[in-house]
C-alpha angles and dihedrals in degrees: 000000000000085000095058095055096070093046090051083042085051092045097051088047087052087052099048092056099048091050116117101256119202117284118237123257111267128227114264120256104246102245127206118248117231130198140184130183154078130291134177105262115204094193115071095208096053078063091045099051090049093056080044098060087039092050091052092049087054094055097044086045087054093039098098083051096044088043085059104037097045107037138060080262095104092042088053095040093043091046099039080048101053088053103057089055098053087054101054100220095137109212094359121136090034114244081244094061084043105057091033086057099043083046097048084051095044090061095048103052090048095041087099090050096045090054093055100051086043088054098039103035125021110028085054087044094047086045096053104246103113135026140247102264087045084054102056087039097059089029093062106030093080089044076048096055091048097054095046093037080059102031128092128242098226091051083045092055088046096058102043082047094051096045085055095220134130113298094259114239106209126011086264087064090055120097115225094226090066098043085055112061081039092056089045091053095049087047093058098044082048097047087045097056091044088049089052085059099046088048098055101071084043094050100046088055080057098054096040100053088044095060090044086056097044099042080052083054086243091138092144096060120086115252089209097058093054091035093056099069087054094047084049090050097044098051100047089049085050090054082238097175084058090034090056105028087052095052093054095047086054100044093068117088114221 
């Protein structure tokens, strides 16, 4: 008996060192200090250069818009849209194919006009010779000639009538923010009536392979699915991609 106690008493202090003991405490993490708020600023330009920065992330937030409403990018997407669905090819081509194309032609219909403003505008602006109103002015006046070159006059006098402002003179005198609702809305008429034409061969497959299924007495079985293979083959005989993408390109005015 007198021989076990030591060996409890062994075994607790046993226990009592392997036991998990608190851990110190740990150096803090240095943590950044951050601060918001408004202060009085003695130097103008400090002030200048910050509306500044806010001005330009605006504008990158408002590029995808800008790049839309400004550019032959509504008249492509409305158009290569409308196709696919007459078509009837569901998701094919993928939204992806569709906007990258629309993008790819976009570029390269306002290349002309982007060198020009790079050439005019900014590369004079970023080198000091002219200033910053100079710079919108001569920036804007080619994106200018190609609104107005592919915008009605009836969507234009809408626009200027519903802005209530004086009847503008010369296309200086014109705001951009009335030439731009008027060339999206001659985009879409323009888009539209290209999107009826495309629809009519497709249309006519459709009704033609309805009646042969209805005259077989084959009414349960869906005219789309038997009138598909014919639209694929017509349009690749027609060499419809080059047919499509050619009349785009040319329905712009330069």
């Amino acid at each position: 008996m007198a021989a076990r106690i030591p060996a409890a008493l062994l075994f607790v202090v046993l226990l009592c060192a392997a036991a998990p003991r608190p851990a110190t405490a740990a150096m803090p993490l240095p943590l950044p200090k951050i601060s918001i708020g408004m202060a009085d600023e003695g130097k103008p330009g400090d002030v200048a250069a910050s509306v500044k920065v806010l001005i330009l992330f605006t504008i990158l937030s408002l590029a995808p818009s800008i790049l839309i409403m400004t550019s032959s990018f509504t008249r492509l997407i409305v158009v290569l849209s409308f196709l696919r669905q007459a078509m009837g090819t569901q998701q094919t081509p993928p939204n992806q194919v569709i906007v990258g194309l629309a993008l790819f032609l976009t570029f390269f219909i306002m290349s002309p006009i982007i060198t020009k403003v790079n050439t005019d505008s900014f590369q004079p602006f970023m080198a000091g010779k002219i200033s910053q109103d100079e710079a919108w002015e001569k920036g804007t006046a080619p994106l200018k000639t190609f609104m107005l070159a592919n915008t009605r006059e009836k969507d234009l006098a809408l626009m200027v009538n519903l802005s209530k402002t004086p009847r503008p003179k010369n296309q200086s005198d014109l705001g951009i923010t009335v030439l731009t609702p008027a060339f999206v809305l001659s985009e879409l008429r323009i888009a539209f009536q290209m999107g009826f034409l495309i629809y009519i061969p497709f249309l006519v497959i459709d009704m033609v392979v309805a009646s042969v299924l209805m005259s077989m007495g084959m009414m349960m079985l869906p005219p789309v699915m038997i009138s598909l293979p014919f639209k694929l083959m017509l349009f690749v005989l027609v060499d419809g991609w080059n047919l499509i993408v050619g009349s785009l390109m040319k329905s712009f005015v330069m």
